[in-house]
C-alpha positions as CSV (number, residue, x, y, z in Angstrom):
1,X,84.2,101.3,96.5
2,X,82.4,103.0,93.6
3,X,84.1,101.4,90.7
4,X,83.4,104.1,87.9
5,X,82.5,102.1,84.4
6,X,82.8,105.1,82.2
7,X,86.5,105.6,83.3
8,X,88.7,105.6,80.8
9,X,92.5,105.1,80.5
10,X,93.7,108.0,78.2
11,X,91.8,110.3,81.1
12,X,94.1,108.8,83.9
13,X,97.1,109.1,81.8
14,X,96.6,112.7,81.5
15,X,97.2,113.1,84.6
16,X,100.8,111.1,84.8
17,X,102.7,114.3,83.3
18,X,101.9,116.0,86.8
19,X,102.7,113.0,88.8
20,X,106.3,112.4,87.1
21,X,107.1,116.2,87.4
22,X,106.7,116.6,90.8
23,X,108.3,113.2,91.3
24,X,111.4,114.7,89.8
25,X,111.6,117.3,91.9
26,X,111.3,114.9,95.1
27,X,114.1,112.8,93.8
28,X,116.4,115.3,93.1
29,X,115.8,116.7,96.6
30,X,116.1,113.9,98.6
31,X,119.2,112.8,96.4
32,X,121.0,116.0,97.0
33,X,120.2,116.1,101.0
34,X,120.2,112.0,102.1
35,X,123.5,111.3,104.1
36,X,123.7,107.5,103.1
37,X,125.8,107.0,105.8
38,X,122.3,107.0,108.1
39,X,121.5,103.6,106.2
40,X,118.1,103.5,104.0
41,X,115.4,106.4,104.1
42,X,111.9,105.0,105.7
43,X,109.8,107.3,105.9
44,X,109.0,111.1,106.6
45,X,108.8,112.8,109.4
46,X,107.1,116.2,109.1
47,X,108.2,116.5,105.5
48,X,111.6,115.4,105.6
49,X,112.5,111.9,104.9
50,X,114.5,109.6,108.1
51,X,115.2,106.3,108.6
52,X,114.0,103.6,110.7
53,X,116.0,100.3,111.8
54,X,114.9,97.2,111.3
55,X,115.9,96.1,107.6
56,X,117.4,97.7,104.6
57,X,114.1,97.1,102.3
58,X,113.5,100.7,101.0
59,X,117.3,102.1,99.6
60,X,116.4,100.0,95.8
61,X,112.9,102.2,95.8
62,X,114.8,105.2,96.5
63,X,117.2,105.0,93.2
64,X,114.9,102.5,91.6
65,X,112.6,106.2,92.1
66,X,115.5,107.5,90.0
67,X,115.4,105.2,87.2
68,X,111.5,105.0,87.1
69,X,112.0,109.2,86.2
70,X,114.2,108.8,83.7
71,X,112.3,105.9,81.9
72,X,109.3,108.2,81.8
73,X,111.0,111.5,81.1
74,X,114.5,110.5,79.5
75,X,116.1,113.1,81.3
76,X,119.6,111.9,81.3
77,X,120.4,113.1,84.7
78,X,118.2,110.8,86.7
79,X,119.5,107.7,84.7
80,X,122.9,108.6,86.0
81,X,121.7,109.1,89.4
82,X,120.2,106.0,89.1
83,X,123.2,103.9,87.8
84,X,125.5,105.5,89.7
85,X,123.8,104.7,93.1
86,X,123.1,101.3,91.8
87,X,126.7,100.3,91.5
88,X,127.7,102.1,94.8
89,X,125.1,100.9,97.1
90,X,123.2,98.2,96.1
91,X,125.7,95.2,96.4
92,X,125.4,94.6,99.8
93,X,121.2,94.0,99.0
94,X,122.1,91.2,96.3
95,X,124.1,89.1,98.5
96,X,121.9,89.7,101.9
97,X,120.8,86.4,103.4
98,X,119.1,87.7,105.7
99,X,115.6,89.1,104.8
100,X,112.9,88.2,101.9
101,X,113.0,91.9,100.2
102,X,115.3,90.7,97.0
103,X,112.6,91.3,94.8
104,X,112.2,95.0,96.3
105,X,115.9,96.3,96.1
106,X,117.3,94.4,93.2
107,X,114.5,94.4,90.6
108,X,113.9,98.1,91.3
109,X,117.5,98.8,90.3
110,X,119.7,96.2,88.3
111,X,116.0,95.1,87.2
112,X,114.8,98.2,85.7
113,X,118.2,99.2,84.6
114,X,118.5,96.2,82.4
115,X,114.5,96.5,81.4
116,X,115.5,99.4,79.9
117,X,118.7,98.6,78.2
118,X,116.4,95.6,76.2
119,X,113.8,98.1,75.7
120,X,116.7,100.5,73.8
121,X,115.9,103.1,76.5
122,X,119.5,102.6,77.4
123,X,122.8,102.2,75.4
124,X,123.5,98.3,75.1
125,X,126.3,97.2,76.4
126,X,126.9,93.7,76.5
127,X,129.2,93.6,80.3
128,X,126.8,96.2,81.5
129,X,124.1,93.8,81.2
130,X,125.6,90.6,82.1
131,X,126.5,93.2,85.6
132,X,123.1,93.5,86.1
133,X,122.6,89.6,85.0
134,X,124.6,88.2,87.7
135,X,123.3,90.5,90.2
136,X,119.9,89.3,89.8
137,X,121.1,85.7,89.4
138,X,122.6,85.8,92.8
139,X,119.6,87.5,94.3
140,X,117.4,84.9,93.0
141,X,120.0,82.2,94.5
142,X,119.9,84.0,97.7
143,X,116.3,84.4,98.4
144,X,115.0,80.8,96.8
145,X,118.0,79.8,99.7
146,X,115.8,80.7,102.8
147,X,113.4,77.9,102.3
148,X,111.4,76.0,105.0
149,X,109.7,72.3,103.6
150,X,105.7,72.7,104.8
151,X,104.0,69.1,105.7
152,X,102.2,68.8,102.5
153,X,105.5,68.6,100.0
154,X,105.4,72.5,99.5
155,X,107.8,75.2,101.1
156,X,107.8,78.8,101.5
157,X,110.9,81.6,101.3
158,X,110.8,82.5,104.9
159,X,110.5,86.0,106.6
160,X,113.6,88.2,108.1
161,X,111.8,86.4,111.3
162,X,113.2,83.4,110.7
163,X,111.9,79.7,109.6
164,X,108.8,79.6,110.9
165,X,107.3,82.9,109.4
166,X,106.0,83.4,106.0
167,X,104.9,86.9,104.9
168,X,102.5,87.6,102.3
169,X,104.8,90.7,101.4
170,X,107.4,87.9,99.6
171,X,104.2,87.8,96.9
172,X,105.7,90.6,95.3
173,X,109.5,89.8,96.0
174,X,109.0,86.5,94.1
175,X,109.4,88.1,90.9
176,X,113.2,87.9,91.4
177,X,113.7,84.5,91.4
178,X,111.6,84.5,88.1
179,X,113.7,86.5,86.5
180,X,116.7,84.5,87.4
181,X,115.5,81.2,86.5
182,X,115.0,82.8,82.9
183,X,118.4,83.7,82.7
184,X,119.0,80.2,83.1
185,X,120.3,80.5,86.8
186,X,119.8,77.7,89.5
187,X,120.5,77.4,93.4
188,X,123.4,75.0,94.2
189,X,123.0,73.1,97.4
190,X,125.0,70.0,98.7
191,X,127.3,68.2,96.8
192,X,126.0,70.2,93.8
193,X,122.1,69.7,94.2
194,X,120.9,71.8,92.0
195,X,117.6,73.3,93.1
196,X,114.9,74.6,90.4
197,X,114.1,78.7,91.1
198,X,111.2,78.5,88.9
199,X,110.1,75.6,91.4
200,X,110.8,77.4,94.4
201,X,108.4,80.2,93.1
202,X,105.5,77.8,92.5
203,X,105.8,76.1,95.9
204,X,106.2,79.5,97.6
205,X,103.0,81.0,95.5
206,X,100.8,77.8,95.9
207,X,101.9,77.7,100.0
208,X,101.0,81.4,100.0
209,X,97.4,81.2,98.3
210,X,96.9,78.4,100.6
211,X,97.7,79.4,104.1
212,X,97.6,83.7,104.1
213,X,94.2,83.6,101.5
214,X,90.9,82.8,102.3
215,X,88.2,81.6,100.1
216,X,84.8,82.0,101.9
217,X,85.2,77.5,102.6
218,X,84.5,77.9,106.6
219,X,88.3,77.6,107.4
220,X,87.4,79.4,110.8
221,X,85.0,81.5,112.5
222,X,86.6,84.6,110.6
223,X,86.6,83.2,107.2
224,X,85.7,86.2,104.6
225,X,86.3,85.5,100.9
226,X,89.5,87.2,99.9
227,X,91.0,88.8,102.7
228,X,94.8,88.2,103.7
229,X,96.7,87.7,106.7
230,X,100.0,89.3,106.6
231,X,101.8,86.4,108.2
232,X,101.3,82.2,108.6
233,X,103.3,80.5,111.5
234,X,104.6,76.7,110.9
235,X,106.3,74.5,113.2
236,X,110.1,74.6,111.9
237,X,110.2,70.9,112.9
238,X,108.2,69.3,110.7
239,X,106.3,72.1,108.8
240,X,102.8,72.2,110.0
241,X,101.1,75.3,110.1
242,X,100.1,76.4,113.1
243,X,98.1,79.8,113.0
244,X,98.0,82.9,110.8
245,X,99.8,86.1,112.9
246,X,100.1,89.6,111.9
247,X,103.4,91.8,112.4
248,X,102.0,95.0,111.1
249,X,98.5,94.5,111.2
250,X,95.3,95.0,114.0
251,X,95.4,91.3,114.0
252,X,95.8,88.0,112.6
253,X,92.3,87.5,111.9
254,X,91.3,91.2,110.3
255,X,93.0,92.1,107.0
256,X,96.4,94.6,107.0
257,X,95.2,96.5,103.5
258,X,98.9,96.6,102.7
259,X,99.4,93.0,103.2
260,X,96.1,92.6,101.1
261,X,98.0,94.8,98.2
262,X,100.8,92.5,98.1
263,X,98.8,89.6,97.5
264,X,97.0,91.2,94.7
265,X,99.6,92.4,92.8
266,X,102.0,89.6,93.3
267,X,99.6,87.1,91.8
268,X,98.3,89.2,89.5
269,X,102.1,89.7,88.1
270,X,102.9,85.8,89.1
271,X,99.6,84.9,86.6
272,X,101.5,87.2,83.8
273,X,105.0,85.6,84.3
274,X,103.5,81.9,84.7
275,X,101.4,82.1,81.8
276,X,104.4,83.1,79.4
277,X,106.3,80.0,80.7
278,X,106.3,76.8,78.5
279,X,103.9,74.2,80.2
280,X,106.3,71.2,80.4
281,X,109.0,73.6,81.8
282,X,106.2,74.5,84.8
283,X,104.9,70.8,85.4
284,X,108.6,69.6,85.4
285,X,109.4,72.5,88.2
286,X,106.8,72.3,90.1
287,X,105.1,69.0,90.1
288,X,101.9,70.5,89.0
289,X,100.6,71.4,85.7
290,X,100.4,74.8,84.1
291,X,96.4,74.6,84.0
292,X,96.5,73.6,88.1
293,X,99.1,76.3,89.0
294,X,97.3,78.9,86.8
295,X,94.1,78.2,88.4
296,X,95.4,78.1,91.8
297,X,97.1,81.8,91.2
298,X,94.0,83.1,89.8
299,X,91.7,81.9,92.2
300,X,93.7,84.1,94.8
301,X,94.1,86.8,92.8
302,X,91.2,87.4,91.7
303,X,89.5,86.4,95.4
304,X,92.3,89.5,97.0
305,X,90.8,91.8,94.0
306,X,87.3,91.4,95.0
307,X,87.8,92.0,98.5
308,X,89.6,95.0,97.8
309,X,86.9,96.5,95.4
310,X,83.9,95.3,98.1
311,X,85.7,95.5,101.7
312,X,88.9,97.5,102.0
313,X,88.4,100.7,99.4
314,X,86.0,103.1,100.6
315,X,84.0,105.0,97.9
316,X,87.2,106.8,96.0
317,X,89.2,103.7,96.4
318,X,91.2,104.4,99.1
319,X,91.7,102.1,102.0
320,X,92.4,102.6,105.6
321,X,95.5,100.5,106.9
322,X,93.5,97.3,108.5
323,X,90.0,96.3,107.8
324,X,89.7,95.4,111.5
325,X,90.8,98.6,113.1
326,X,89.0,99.1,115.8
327,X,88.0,102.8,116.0
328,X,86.6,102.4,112.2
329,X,83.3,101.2,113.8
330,X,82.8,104.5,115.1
331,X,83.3,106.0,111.9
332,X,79.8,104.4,110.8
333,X,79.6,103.3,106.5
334,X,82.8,104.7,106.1
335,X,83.3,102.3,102.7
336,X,80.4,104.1,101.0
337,X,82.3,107.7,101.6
338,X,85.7,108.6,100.3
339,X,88.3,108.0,102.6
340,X,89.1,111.5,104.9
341,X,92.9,111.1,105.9
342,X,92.9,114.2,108.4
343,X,89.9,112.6,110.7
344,X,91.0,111.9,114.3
345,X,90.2,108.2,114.4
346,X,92.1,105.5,111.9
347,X,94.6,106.3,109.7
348,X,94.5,105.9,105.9
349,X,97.1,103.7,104.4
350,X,97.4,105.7,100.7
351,X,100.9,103.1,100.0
352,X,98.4,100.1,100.2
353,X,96.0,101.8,98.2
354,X,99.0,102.6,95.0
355,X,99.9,98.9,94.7
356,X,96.9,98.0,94.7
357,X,95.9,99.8,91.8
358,X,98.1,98.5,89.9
359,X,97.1,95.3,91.1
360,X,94.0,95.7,90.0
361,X,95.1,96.8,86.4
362,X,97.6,93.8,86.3
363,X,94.9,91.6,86.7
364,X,92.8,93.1,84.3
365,X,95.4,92.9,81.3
366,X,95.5,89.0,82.3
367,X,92.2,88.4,82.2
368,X,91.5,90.4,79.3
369,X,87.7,90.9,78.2
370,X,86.9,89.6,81.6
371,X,88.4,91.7,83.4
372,X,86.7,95.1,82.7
373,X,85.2,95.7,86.4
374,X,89.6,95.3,87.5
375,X,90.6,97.6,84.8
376,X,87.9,100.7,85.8
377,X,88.6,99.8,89.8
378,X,92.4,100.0,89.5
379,X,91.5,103.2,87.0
380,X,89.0,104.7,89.8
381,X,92.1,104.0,92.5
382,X,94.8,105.7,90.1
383,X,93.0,108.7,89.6
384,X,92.5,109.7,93.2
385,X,95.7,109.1,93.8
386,X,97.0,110.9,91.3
387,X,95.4,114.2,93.1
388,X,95.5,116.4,96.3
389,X,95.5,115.0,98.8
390,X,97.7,112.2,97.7
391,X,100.0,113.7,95.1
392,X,102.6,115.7,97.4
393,X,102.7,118.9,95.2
394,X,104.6,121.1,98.3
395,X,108.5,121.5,96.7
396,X,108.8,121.2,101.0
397,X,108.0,118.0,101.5
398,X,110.3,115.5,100.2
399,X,107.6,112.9,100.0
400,X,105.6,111.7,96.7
401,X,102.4,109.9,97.9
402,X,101.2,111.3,101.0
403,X,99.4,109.5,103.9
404,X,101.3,106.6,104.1
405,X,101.9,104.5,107.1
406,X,104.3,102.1,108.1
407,X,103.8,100.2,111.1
408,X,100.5,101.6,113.6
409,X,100.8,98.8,116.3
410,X,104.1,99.9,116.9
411,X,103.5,103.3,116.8
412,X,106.4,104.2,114.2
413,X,104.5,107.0,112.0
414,X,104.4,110.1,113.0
415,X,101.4,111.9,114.0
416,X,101.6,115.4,113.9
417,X,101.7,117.8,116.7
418,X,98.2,118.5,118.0
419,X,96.6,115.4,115.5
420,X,95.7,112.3,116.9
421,X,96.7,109.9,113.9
422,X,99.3,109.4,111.8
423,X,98.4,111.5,108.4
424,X,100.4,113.7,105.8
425,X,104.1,111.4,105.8
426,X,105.5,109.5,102.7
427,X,106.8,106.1,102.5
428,X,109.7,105.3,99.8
429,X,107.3,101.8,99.0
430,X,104.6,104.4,98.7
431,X,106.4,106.9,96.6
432,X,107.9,104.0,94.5
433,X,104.6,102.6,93.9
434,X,102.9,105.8,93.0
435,X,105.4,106.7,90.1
436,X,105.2,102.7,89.1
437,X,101.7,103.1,88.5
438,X,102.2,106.0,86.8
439,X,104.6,104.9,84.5
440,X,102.2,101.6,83.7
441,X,99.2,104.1,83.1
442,X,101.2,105.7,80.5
443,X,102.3,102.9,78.8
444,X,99.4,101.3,78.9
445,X,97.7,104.3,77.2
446,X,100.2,104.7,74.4
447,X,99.9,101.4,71.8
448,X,104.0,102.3,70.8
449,X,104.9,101.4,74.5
450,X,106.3,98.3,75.4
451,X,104.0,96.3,78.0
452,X,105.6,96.9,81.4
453,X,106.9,93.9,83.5
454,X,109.8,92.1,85.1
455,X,110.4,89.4,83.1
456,X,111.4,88.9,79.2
457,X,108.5,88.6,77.5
């Protein structure tokens, strides 16, 4: 991508006012029309948002969408929404033992909502916030409960696929279990084992960097400094890894630019967590020191980033939805154009390209002085983004970031009548993401904000 160095922050926060307003509108709509009795909305289908069966990941984006507004604007009503929606639907997702998206539903809801209440952006309540306490406690038990041992003394929270799968998506869900372990919570296993979260987080990242990122080192014909598979397969018996696989992906060995998203900013925000933790409380989780787990985390994040920047975001920082797609090779040096999501031969994947962004600016914060080139890419990403043909300014369409696709091999996004890709539809990850980085634009532009991030600081 063309990384612009003379970006600057305060001109990409100019641009979140816009972003937020229309986002307000889209909430409101799609709270006033959803029947909730349908399950979780997906995705759009010429404007209008449906579902899609296969898990419940998306309903904390929608009111987490809610509470993201009201933190930005104050506007009491979407706080109440948020709340509201929070206590009536959401208790199902804490408890759910059956998929690795705990991190997605509950920190976008009881997460934020107690984020907030510390920040004083909410009355304090003292049983209002031990609510939201044990909610994420028991979502941090849950997830850090579907573990699988790997051969080499590590583990990994396993996929809604069961034992042998491990997503790179869970980067980003991870956070829960952080979260919980700082509110001093811990998994209880047989006759009262009590299993460390904060070491179930390590293993899991340490597995992940290992197994779904590659580092240029010759691990096989297809080995390309920082791309991602989406999925790593292990023998459930005794834990060896047998092969990288993709679910949503072309294939195991080209990179799913969603999948690559997840992996950037789930280490970046892991590295931020991790290196607020006391060192002996790390080494005595994990096994490892704080210096080898922090170099571990960094070395992927920072490999993801780069690949991003160099192999996934064409010129305005958009990506298409898998490096290895196999009609982009018609499309000649696509990277060195900006990406055209109307064109009749690979879709764009503008969901990917929102968390990366933020990513990318993640990462930069971390790294500080070094991390210039990460601050103006996310920057270069946010801004486009932030725009027609990504910002969804049509009161119609009940989306916020347009071009967003789901799942291509399985042909679940729609493709409009006539077209001959999937192109104009809205995710709730994308739309969550989008008003996310918005939100961290504009804090990071004004020095009385409070830093955002999951954890307590």
């Amino acid at each position: 991508m063309r990384v612009d160095s003379q970006i600057r922050l305060e001109d990409v926060s100019a641009r979140t006012p816009r972003v937020l307003d229309v986002a307000a509108g889209k909430v409101r709509a799609l709270d006033r029309t959803w029947d909730a009795t349908r399950g979780a909305p997906v995705f759009t289908v010429g404007g209008r948002y449906t579902t899609r069966g296969w898990t419940e990941w998306t309903e904390g984006f929608q009111f987490g969408c809610a509470l993201l507004v009201y933190d930005a604007t104050g506007d009491e009503d979407f706080l109440h929404m948020g709340r509201q929606r929070t206590v009536d639907r959401m208790a199902p997702h804490v408890t759910h033992i059956g998929v690795h998206d705990h991190g997605f539903n509950v920190l976008s809801t009881y997460g934020n909502l107690r984020r907030m209440m510390r920040e004083g952006r909410v009355a304090a309540n003292s049983w209002e916030a031990l609510f939201y306490e044990l909610a994420i406690k028991a979502s941090g038990a849950v997830q850090a409960a579907r573990w699988a041992p790997t051969d080499d003394g590590g583990g990994y929270i396993y996929s809604f696929n069961g034992p042998h799968s491990l997503f790179i998506d869970t980067m980003r869900t991870l956070r829960v279990l952080g979260l919980a372990h700082q509110l001093g919570h811990a998994l209880r296993g047989e006759q009262d084992l009590r299993i460390s979260l904060l070491d179930r987080l390590i293993r899991h990242a340490l597995t992940s960097a290992r197994y779904l990122v590659w580092y240029g080192e010759d691990r096989d014909t297809y080995d390309i400094r920082g791309r991602t598979a989406h999925e790593a397969i292990f023998n459930p018996n005794n834990g060896s890894f047998r092969c990288p696989s993709s679910q949503q992906g072309y294939s195991p060995f080209s990179t799913w630019t969603r999948g690559l998203a997840w992996a950037m900013l789930g280490f970046a925000e892991q590295l931020e967590f991790l290196a607020a933790q006391p060192a002996e409380e790390i080494e005595s989780a994990g096994g490892l020191s704080k210096q080898q787990v922090i170099a571990t985390m960094e070395r992927a994040a920072v490999a993801t980033c780069d690949f991003y920047v160099t192999h996934a975001a064409c010129a305005d920082g958009i990506c298409y939805w898998d490096t290895g797609a196999p009609r982009l090779a018609a499309m000649g040096d696509y990277l060195e154009r900006p990406a055209d999501p109307f064109h009749a031969l690979e879709p764009v994947d503008a969901s990917a390209a929102a968390i990366a962004a933020q990513g990318l600016l993640r990462l930069a914060n971390y790294l500080g002085a070094c991390g210039t080139r990460y601050l103006h890419a996310g920057l270069s990403v946010a801004r486009t983004l932030f725009e027609p043909p990504y910002l969804s300014e049509d009161p119609q369409h009940q989306g916020l970031l347009l071009h967003s696709v789901y799942h291509r091999p399985n042909g679940w996004d729609a493709v409009a009548q006539g077209g001959a890709i999937p192109s104009g539809e809205s995710s709730l990850w994308g739309d969550y993401h989008l008003l996310e980085l918005a939100v961290y634009v504009a804090r990071c532009a004004d020095p009385q904000s409070t830093y955002l991030r999951f954890f307590d600081a």
